[in-house]
Backbone as XML, in Angstrom:
<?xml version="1.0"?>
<chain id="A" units="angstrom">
  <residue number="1" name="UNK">
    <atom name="N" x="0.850" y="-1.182" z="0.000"/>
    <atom name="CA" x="0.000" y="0.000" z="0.000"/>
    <atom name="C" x="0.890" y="1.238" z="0.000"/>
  </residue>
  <residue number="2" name="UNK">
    <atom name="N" x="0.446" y="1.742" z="-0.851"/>
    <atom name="CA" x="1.278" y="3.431" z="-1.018"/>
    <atom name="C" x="0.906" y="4.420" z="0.101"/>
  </residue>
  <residue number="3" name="UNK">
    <atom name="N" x="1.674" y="4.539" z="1.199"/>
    <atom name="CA" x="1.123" y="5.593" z="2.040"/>
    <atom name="C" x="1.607" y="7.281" z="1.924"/>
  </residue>
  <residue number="4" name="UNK">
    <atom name="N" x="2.550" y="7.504" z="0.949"/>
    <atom name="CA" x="2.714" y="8.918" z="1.094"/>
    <atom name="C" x="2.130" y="9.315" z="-0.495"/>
  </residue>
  <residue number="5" name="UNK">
    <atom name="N" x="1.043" y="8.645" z="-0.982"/>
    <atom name="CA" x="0.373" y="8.808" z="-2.491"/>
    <atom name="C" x="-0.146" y="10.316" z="-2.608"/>
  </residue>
  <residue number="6" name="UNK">
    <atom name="N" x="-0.653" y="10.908" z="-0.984"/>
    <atom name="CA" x="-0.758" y="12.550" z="-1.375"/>
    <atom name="C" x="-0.170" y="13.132" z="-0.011"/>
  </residue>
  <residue number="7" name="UNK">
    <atom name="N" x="0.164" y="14.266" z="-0.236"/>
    <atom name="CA" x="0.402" y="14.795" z="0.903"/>
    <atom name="C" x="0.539" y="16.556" z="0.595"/>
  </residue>
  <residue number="8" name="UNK">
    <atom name="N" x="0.377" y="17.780" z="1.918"/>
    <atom name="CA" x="0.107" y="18.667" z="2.304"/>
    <atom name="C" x="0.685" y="19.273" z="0.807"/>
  </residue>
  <residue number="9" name="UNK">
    <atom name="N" x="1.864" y="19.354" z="0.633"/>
    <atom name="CA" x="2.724" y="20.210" z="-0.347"/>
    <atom name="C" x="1.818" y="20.041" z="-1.381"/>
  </residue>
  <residue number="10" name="UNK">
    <atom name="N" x="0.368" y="19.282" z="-1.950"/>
    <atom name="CA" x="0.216" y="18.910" z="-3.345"/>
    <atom name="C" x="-1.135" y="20.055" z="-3.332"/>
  </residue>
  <residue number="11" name="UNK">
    <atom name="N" x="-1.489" y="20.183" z="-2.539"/>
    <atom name="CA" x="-2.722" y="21.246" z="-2.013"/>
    <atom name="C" x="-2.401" y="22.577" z="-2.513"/>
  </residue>
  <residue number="12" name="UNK">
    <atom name="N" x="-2.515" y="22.772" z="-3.697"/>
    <atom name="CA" x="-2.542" y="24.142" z="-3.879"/>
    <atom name="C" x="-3.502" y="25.029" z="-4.690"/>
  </residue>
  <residue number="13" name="UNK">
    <atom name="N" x="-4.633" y="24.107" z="-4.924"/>
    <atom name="CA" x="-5.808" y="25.098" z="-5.472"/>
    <atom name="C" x="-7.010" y="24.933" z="-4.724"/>
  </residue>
  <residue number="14" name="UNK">
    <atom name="N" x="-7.494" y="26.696" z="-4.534"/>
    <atom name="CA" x="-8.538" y="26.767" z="-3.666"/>
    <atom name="C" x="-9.717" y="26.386" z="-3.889"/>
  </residue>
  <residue number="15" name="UNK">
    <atom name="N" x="-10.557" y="25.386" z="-3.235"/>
    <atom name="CA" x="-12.011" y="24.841" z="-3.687"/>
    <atom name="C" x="-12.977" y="25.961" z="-2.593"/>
  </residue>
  <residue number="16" name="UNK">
    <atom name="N" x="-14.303" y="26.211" z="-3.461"/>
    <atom name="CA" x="-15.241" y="26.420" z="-2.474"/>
    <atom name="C" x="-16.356" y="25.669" z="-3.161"/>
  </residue>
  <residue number="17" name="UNK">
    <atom name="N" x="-16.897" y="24.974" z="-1.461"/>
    <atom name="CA" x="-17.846" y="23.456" z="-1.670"/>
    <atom name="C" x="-19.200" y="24.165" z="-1.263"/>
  </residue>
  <residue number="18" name="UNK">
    <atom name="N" x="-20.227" y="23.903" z="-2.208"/>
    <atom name="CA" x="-21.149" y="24.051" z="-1.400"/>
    <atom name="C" x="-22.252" y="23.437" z="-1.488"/>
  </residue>
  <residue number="19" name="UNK">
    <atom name="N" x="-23.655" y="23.728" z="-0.784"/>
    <atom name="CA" x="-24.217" y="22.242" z="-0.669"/>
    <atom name="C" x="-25.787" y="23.269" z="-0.890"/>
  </residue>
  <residue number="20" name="UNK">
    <atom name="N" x="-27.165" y="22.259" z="-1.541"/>
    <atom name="CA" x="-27.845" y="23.163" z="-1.436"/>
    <atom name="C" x="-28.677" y="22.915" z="-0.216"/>
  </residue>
  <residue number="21" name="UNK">
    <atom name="N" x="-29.644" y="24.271" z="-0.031"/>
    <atom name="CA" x="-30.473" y="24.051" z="1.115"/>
    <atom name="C" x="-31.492" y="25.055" z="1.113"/>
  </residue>
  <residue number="22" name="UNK">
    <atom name="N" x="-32.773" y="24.420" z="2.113"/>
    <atom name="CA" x="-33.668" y="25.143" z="2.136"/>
    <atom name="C" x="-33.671" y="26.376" z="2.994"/>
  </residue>
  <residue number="23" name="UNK">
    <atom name="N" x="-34.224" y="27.678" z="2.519"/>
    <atom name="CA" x="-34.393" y="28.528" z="3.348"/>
    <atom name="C" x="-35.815" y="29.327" z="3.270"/>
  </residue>
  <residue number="24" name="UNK">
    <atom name="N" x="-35.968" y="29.715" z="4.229"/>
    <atom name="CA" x="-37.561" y="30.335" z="4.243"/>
    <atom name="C" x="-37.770" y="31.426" z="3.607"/>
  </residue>
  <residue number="25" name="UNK">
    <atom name="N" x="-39.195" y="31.923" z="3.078"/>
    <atom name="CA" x="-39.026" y="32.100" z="2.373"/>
    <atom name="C" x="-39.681" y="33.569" z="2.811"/>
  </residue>
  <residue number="26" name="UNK">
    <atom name="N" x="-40.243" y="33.547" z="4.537"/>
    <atom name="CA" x="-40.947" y="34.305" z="5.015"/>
    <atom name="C" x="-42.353" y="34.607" z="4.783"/>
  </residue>
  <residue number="27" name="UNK">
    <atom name="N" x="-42.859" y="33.442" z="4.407"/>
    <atom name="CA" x="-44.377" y="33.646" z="3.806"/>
    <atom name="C" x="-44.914" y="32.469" z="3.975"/>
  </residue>
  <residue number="28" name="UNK">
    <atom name="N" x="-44.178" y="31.169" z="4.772"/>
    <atom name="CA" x="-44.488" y="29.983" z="5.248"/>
    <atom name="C" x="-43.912" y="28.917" z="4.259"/>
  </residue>
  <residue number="29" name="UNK">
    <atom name="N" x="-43.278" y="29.245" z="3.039"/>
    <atom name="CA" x="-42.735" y="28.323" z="2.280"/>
    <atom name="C" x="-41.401" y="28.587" z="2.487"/>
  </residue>
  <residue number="30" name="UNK">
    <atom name="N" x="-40.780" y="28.170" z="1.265"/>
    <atom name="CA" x="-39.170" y="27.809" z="1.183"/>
    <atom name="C" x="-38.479" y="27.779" z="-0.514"/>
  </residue>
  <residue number="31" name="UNK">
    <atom name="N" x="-37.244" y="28.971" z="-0.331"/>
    <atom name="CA" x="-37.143" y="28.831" z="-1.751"/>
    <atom name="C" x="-35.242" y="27.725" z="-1.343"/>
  </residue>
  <residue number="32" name="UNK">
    <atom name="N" x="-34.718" y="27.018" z="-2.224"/>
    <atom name="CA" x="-33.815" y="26.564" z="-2.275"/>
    <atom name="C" x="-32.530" y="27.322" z="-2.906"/>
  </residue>
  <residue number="33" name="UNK">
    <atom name="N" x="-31.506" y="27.253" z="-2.389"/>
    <atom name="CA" x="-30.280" y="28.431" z="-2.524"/>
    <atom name="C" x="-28.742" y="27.074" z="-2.202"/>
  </residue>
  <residue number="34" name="UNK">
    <atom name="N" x="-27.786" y="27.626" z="-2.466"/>
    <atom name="CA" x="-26.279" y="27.263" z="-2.483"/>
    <atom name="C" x="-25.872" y="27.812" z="-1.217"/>
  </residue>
  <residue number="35" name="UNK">
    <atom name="N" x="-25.488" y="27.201" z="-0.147"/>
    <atom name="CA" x="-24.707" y="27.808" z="0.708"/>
    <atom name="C" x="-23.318" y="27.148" z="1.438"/>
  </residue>
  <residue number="36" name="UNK">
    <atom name="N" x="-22.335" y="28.375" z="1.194"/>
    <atom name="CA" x="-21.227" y="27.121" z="1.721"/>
    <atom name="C" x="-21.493" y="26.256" z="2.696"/>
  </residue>
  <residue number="37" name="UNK">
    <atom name="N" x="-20.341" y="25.156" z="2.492"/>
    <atom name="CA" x="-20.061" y="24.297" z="3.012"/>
    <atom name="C" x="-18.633" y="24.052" z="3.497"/>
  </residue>
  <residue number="38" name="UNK">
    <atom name="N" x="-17.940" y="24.826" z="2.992"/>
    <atom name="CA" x="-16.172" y="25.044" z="3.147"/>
    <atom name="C" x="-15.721" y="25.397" z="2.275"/>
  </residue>
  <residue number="39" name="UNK">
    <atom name="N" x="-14.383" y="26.022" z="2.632"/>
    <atom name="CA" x="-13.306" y="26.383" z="1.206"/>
    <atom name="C" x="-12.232" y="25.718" z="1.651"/>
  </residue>
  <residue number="40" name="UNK">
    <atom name="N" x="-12.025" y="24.510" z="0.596"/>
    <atom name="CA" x="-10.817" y="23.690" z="1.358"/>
    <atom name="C" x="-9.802" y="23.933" z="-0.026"/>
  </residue>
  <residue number="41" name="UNK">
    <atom name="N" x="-8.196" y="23.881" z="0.583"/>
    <atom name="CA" x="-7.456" y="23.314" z="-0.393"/>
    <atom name="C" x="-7.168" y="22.053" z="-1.039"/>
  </residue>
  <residue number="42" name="UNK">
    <atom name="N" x="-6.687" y="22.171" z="-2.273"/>
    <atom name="CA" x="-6.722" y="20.689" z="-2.941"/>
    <atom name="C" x="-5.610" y="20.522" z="-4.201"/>
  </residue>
  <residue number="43" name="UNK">
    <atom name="N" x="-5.750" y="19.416" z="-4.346"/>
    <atom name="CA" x="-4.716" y="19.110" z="-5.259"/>
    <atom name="C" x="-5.845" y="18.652" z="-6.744"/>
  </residue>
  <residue number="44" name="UNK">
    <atom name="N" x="-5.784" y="19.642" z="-7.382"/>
    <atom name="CA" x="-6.628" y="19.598" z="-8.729"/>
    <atom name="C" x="-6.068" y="19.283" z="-9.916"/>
  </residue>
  <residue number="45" name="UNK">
    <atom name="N" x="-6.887" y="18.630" z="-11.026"/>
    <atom name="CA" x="-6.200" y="17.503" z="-12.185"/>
    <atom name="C" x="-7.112" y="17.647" z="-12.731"/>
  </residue>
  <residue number="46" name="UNK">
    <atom name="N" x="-7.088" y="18.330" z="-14.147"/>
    <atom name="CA" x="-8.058" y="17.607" z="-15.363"/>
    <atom name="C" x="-7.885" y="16.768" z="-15.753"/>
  </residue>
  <residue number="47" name="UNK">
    <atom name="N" x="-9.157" y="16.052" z="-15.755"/>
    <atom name="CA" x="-8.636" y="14.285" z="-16.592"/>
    <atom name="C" x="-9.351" y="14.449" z="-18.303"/>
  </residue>
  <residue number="48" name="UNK">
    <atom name="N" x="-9.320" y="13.867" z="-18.513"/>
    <atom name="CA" x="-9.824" y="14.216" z="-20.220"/>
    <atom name="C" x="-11.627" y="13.812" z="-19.930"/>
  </residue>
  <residue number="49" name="UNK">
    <atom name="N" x="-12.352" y="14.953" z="-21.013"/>
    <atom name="CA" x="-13.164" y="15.120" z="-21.510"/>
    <atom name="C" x="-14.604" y="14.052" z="-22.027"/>
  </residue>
  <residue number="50" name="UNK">
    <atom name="N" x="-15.719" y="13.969" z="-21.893"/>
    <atom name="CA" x="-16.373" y="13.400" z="-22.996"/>
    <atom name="C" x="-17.403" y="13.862" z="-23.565"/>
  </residue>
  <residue number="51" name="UNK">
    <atom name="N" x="-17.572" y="12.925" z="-24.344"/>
    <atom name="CA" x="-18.826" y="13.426" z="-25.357"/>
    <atom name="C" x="-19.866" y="12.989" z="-25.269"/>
  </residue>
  <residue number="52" name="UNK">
    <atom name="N" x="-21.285" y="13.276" z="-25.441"/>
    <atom name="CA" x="-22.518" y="12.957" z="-25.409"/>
    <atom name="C" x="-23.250" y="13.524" z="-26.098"/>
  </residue>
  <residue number="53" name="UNK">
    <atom name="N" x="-24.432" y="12.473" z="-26.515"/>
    <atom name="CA" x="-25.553" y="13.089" z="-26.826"/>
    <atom name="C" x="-26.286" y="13.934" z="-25.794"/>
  </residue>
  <residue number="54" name="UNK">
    <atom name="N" x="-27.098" y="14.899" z="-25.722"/>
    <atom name="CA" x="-28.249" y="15.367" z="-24.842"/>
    <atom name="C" x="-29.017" y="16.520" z="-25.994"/>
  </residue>
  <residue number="55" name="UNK">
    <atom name="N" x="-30.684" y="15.757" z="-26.129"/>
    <atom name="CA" x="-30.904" y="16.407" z="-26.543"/>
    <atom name="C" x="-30.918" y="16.718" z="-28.267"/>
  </residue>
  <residue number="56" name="UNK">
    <atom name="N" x="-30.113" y="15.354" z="-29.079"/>
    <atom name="CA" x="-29.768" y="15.565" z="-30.337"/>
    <atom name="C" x="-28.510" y="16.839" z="-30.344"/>
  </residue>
  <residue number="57" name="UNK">
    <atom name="N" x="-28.070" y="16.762" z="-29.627"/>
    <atom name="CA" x="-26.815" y="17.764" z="-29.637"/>
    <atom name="C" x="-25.443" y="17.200" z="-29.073"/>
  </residue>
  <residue number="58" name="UNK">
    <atom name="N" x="-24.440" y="17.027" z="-29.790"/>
    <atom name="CA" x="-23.240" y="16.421" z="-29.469"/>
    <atom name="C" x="-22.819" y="17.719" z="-28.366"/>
  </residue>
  <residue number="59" name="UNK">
    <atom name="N" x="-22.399" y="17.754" z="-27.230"/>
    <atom name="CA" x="-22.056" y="18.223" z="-26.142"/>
    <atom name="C" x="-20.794" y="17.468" z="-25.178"/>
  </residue>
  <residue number="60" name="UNK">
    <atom name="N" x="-19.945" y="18.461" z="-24.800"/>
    <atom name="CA" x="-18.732" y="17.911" z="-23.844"/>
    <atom name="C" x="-18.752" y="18.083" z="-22.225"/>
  </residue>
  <residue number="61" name="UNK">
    <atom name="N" x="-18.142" y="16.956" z="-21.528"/>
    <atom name="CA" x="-18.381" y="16.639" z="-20.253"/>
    <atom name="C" x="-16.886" y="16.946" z="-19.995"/>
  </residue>
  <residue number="62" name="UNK">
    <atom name="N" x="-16.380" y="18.109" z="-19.618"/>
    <atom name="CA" x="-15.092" y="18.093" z="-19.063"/>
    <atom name="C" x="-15.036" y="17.604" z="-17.620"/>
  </residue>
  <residue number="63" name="UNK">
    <atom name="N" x="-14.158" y="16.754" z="-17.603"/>
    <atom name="CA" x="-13.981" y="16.106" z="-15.796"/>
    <atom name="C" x="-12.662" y="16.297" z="-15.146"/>
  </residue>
  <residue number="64" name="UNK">
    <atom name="N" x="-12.371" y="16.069" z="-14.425"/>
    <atom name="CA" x="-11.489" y="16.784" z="-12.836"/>
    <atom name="C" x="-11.419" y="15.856" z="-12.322"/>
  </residue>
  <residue number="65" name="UNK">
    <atom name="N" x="-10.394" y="15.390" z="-11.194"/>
    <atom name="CA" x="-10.338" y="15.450" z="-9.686"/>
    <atom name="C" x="-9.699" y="15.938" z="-8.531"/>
  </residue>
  <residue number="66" name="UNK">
    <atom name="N" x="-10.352" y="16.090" z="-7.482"/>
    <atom name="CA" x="-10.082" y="17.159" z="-6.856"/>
    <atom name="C" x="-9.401" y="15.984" z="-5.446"/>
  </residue>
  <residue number="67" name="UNK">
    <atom name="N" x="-8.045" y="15.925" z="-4.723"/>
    <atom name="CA" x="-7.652" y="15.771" z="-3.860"/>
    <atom name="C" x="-8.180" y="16.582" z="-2.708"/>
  </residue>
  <residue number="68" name="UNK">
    <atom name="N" x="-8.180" y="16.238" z="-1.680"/>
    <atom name="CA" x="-8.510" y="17.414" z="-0.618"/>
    <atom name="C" x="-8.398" y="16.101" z="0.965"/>
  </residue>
  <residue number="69" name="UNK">
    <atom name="N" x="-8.073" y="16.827" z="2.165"/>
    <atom name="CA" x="-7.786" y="16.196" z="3.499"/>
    <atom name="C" x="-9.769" y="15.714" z="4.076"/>
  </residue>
  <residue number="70" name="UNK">
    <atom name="N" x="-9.376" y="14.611" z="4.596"/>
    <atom name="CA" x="-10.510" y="13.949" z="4.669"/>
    <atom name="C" x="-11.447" y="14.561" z="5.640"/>
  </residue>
  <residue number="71" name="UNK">
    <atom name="N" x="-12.779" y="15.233" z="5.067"/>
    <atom name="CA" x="-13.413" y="15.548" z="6.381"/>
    <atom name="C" x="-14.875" y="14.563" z="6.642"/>
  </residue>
  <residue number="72" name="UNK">
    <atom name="N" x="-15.178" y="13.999" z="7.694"/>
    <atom name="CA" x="-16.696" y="13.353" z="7.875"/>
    <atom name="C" x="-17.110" y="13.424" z="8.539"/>
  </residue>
  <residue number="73" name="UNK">
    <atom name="N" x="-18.185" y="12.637" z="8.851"/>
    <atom name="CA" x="-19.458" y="13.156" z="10.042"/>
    <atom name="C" x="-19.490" y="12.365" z="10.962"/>
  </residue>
  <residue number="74" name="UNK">
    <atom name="N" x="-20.215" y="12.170" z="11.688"/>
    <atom name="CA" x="-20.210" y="11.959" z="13.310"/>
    <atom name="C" x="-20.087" y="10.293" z="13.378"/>
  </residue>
  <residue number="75" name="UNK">
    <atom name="N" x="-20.355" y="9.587" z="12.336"/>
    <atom name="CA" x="-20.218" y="8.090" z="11.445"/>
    <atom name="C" x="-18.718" y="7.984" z="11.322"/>
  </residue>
  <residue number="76" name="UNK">
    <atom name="N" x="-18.044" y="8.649" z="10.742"/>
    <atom name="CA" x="-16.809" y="8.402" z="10.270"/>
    <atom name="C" x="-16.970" y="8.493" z="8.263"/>
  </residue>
  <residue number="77" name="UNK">
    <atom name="N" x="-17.867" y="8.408" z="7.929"/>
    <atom name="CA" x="-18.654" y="8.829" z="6.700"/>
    <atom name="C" x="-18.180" y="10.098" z="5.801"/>
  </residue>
  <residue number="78" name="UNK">
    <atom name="N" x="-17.471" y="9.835" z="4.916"/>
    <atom name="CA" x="-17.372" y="11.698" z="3.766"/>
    <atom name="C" x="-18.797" y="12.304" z="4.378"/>
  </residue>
  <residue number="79" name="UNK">
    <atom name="N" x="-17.986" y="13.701" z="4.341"/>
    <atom name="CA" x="-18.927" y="14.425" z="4.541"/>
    <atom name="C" x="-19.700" y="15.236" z="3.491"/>
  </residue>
  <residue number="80" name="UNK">
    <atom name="N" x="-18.561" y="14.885" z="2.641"/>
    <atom name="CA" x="-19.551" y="15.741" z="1.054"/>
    <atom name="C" x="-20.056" y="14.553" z="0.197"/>
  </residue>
  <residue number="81" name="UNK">
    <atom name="N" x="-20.937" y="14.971" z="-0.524"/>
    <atom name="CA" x="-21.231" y="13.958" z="-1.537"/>
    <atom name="C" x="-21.862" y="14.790" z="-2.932"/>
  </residue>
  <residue number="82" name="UNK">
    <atom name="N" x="-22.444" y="13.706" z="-3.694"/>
    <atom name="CA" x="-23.175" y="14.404" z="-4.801"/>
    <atom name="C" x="-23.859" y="15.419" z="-4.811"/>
  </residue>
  <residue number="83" name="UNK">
    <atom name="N" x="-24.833" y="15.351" z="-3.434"/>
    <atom name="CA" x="-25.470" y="16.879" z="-3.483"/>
    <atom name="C" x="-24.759" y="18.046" z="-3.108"/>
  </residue>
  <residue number="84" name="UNK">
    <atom name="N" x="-23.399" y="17.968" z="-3.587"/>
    <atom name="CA" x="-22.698" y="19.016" z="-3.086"/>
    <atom name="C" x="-21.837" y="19.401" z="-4.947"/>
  </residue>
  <residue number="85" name="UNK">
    <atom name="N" x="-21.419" y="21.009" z="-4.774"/>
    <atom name="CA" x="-20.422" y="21.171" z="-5.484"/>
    <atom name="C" x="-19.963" y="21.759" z="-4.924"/>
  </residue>
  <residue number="86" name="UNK">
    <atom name="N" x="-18.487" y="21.776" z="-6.515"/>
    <atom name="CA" x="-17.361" y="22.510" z="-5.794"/>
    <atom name="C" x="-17.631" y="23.911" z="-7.136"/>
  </residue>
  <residue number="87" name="UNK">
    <atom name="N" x="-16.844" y="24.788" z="-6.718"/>
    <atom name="CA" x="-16.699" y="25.814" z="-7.182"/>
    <atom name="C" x="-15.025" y="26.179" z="-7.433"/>
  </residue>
  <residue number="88" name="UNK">
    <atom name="N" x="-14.487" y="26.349" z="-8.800"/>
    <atom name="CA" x="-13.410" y="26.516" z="-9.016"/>
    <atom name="C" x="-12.702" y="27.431" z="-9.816"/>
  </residue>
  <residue number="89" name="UNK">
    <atom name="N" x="-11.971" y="28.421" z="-9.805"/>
    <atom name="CA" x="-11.524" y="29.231" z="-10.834"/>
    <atom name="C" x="-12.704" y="29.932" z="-11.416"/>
  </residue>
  <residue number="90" name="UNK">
    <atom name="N" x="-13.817" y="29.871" z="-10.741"/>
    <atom name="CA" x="-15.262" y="30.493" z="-11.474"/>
    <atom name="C" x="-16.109" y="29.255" z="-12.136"/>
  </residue>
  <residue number="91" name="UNK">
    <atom name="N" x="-15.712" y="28.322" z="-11.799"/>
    <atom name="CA" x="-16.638" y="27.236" z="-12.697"/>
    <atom name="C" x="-17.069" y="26.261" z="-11.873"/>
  </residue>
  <residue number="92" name="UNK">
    <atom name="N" x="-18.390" y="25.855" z="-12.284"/>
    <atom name="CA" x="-18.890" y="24.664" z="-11.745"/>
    <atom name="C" x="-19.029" y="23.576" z="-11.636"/>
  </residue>
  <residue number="93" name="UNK">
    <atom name="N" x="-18.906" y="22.316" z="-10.501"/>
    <atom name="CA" x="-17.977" y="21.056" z="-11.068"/>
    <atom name="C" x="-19.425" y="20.487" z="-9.890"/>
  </residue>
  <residue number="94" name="UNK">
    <atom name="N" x="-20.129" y="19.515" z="-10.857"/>
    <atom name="CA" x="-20.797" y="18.540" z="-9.963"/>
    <atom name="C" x="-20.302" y="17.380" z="-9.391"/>
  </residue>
  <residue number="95" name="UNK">
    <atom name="N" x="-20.216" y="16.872" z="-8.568"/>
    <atom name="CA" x="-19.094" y="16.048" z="-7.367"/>
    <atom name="C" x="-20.103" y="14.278" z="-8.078"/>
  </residue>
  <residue number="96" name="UNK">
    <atom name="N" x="-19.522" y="13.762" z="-8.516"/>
    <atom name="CA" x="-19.969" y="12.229" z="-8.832"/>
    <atom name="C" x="-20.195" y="11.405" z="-8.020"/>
  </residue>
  <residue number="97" name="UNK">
    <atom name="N" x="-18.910" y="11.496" z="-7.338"/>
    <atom name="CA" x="-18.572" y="10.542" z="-6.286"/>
    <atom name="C" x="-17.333" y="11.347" z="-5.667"/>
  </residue>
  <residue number="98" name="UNK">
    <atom name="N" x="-17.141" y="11.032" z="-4.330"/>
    <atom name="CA" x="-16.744" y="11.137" z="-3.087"/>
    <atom name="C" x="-16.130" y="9.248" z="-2.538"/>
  </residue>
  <residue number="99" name="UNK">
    <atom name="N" x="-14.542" y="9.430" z="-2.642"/>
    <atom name="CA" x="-13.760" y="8.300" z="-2.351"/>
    <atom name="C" x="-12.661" y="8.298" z="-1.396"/>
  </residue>
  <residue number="100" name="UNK">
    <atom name="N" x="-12.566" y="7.647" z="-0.198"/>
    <atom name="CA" x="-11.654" y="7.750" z="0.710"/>
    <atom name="C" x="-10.341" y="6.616" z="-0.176"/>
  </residue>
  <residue number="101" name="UNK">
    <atom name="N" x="-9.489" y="6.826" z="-0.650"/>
    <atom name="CA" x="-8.698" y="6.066" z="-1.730"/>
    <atom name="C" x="-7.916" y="4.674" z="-0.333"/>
  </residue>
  <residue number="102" name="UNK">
    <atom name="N" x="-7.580" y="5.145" z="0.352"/>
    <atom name="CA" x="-6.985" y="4.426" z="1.451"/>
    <atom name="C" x="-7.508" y="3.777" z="2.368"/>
  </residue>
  <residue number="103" name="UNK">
    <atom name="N" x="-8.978" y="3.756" z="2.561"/>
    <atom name="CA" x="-9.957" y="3.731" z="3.452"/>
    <atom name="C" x="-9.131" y="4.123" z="4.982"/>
  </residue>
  <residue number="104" name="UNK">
    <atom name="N" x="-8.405" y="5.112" z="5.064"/>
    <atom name="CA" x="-7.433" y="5.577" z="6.014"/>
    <atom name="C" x="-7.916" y="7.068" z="7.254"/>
  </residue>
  <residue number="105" name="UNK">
    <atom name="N" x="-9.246" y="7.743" z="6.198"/>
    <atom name="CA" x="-9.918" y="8.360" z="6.504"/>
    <atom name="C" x="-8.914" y="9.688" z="6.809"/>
  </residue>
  <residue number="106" name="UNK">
    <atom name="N" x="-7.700" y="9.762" z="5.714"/>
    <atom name="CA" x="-6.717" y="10.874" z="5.596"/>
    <atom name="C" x="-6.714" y="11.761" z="4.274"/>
  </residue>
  <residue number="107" name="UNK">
    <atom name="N" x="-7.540" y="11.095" z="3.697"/>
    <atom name="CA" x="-7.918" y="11.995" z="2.010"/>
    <atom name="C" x="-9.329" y="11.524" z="1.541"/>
  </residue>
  <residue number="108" name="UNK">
    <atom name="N" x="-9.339" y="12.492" z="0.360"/>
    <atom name="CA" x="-10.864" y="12.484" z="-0.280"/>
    <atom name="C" x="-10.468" y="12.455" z="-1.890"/>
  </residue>
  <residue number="109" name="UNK">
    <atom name="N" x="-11.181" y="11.918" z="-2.711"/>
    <atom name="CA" x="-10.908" y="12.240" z="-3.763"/>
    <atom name="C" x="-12.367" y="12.318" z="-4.546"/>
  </residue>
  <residue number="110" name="UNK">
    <atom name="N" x="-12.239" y="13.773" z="-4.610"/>
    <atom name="CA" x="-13.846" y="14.310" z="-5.067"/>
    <atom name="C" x="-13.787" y="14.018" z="-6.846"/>
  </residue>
  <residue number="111" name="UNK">
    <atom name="N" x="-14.643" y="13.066" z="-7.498"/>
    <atom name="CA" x="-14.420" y="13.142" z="-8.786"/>
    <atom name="C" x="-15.839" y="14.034" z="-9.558"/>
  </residue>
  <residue number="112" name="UNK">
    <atom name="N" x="-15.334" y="14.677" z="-10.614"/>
    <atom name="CA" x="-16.273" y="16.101" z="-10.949"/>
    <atom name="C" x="-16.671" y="16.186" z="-12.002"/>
  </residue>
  <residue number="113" name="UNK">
    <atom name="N" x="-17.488" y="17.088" z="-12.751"/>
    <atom name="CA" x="-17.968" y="16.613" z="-13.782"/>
    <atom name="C" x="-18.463" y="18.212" z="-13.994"/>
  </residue>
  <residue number="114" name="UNK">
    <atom name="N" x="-17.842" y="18.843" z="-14.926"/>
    <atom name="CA" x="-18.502" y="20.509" z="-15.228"/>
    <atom name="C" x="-20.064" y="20.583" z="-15.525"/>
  </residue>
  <residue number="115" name="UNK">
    <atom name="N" x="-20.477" y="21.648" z="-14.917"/>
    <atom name="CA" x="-22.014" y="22.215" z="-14.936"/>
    <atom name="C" x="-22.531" y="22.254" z="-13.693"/>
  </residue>
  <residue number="116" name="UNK">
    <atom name="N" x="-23.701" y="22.746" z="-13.801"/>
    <atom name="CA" x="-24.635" y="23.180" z="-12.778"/>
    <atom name="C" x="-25.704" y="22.117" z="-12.386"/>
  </residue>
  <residue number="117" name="UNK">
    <atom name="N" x="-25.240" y="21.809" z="-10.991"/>
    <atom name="CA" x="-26.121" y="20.968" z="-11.318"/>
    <atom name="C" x="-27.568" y="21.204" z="-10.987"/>
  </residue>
  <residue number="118" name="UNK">
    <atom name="N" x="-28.736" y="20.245" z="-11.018"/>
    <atom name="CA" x="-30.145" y="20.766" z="-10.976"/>
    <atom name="C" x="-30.796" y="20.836" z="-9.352"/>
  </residue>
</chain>
């Protein structure tokens, strides 16, 4: 097992994560909004591209992954997941999956997928 596969020095682009949620709306309902969730550092990688149909329209899926120090919840569980993005350089990256690579619970490896998601 590779134990020094990431470490602190590789962290050098800033993520901001955020997650959506309900807020009131002051009239007894609720409209839904983006609100952080953290701005962590990370070790960021474009991986190559794909293509798809949507729509009768050939369209590209640029993808990423994002390194970052492991954070979870009261389980021992990632704490981010799909319903979360990240925000990068101005662009929007929907989170696929969320992977502890070591099951060591010392890294994350957020894999991403450009756009907004719904």
């Amino acid at each position: 097992m590779n134990c020094c596969k990431y470490h602190s020095g590789l962290l050098k682009s800033k993520l901001l994560i955020e997650r959506k949620t309900r807020v009131s709306d002051g009239m007894g309902g609720f409209t839904e909004t983006w609100a952080t969730e953290g701005v962590v550092w990370a070790q960021w990688k474009a991986l190559n591209g794909a293509e798809r149909y949507h729509a009768m329209r050939l369209g590209s899926e640029p993808r990423a992954k994002a390194v970052i120090r492991f954070r979870g919840d009261s389980y021992g569980a990632p704490y981010y997941s799909g319903r979360d993005r990240v925000l990068h350089k101005g662009r929007y990256w929907n989170i696929e999956s969320v992977i502890d690579p070591d099951d060591r619970q010392e890294w994350l490896e957020l894999n991403l997928v450009e756009g907004q998601p719904s």
